[in-house]
C-alpha positions as CSV (number, residue, x, y, z in Angstrom):
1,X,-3.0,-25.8,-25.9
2,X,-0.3,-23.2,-25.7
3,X,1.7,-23.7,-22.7
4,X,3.1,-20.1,-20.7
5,X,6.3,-20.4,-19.1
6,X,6.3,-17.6,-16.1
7,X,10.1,-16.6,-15.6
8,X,8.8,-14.2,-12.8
9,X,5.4,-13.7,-11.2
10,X,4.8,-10.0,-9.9
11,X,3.1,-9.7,-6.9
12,X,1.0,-6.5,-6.3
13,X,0.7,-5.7,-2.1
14,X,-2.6,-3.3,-2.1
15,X,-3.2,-1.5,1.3
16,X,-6.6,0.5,1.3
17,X,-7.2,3.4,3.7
18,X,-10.2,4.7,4.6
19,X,-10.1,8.7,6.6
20,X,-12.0,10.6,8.5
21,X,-13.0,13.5,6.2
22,X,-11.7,15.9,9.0
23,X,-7.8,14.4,8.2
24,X,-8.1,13.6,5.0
25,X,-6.1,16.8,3.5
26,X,-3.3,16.3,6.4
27,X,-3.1,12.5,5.9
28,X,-2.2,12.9,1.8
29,X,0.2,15.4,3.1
30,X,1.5,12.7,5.7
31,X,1.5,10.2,3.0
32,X,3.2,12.1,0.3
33,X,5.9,13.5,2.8
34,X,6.3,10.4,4.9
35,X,5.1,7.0,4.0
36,X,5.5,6.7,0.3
37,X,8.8,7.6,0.4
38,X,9.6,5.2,3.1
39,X,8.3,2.6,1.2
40,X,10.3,3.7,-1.7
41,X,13.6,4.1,0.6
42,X,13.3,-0.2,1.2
43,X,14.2,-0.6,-2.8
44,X,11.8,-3.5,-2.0
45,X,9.4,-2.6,-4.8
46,X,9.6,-1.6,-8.1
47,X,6.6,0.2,-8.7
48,X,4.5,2.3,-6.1
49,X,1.0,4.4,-6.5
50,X,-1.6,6.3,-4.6
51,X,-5.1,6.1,-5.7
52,X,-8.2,7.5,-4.5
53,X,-11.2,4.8,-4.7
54,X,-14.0,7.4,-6.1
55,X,-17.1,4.8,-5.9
56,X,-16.4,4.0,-2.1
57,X,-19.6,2.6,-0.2
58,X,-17.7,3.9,3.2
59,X,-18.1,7.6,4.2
60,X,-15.0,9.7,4.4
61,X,-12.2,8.8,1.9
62,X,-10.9,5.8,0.7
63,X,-7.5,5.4,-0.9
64,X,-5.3,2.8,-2.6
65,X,-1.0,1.9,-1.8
66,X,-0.2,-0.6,-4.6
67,X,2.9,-1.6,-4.8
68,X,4.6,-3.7,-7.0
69,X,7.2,-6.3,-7.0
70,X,8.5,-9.3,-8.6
71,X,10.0,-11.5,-5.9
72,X,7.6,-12.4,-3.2
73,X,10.6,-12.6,-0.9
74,X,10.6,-8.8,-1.0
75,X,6.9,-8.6,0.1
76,X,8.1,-10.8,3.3
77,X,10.9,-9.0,3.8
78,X,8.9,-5.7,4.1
79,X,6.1,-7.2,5.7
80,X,8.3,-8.0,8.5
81,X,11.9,-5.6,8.7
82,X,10.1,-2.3,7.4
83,X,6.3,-2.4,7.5
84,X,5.4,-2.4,11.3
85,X,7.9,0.7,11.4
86,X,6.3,2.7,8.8
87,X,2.6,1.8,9.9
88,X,3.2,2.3,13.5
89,X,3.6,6.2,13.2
90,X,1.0,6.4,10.5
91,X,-1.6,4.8,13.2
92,X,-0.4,7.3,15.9
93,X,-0.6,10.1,13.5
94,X,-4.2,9.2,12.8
95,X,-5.8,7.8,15.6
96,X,-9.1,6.9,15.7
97,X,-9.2,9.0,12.2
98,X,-8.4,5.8,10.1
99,X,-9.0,2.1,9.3
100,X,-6.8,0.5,6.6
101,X,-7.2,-3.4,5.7
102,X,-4.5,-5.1,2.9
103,X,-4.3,-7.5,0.0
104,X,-1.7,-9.9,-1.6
105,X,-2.2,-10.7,-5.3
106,X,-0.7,-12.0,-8.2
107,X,-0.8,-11.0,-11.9
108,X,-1.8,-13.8,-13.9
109,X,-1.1,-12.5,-17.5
């Protein structure tokens, strides 16, 4: 059995929007303009994409923030000191045009 020795694990913070098809080409402006690069301005993570999900079972469009760090102590950190401020105008922005859930995972290999 070959033993790995993990120096860091990398963490990969996921957040999945789904918009209103009446938004949606306002909202990637919003996001591009806005919110990714606040996230980028916390030096928090070091890797961050947008994807669009293009088998989506929900109707309007569904898109993926995955960020990337390797110190979970940056994830908490932006969970709590930066995340409720970027959100928050993001939600008012949109209202009633979006839903959003999020997921914490870890890389294994």
């Amino acid at each position: 059995m070959t033993a790995r020795f993990y120096l860091r694990k990398m963490i990969l913070y996921n957040i999945t929007f789904i918009i209103d098809d009446t938004v949606n080409s306002e909202w990637l402006e919003w996001m591009n303009e806005k919110l990714l690069p606040a996230v980028a301005n916390t030096d928090l993570f070091i890797s961050q994409r947008l994807l669009k999900v293009l088998d989506s079972p929900n109707a309007g469009e569904t898109y993926c923030l995955q960020v990337t760090t390797n110190n979970i102590g940056n994830y908490h950190m932006f969970k709590q000191a930066h995340e409720p401020g970027i959100i928050r105008p993001l939600l008012e922005s949109f209202e009633n045009k979006l839903v959003f859930f999020n997921t914490l995972m870890e890389f294994i290999d």
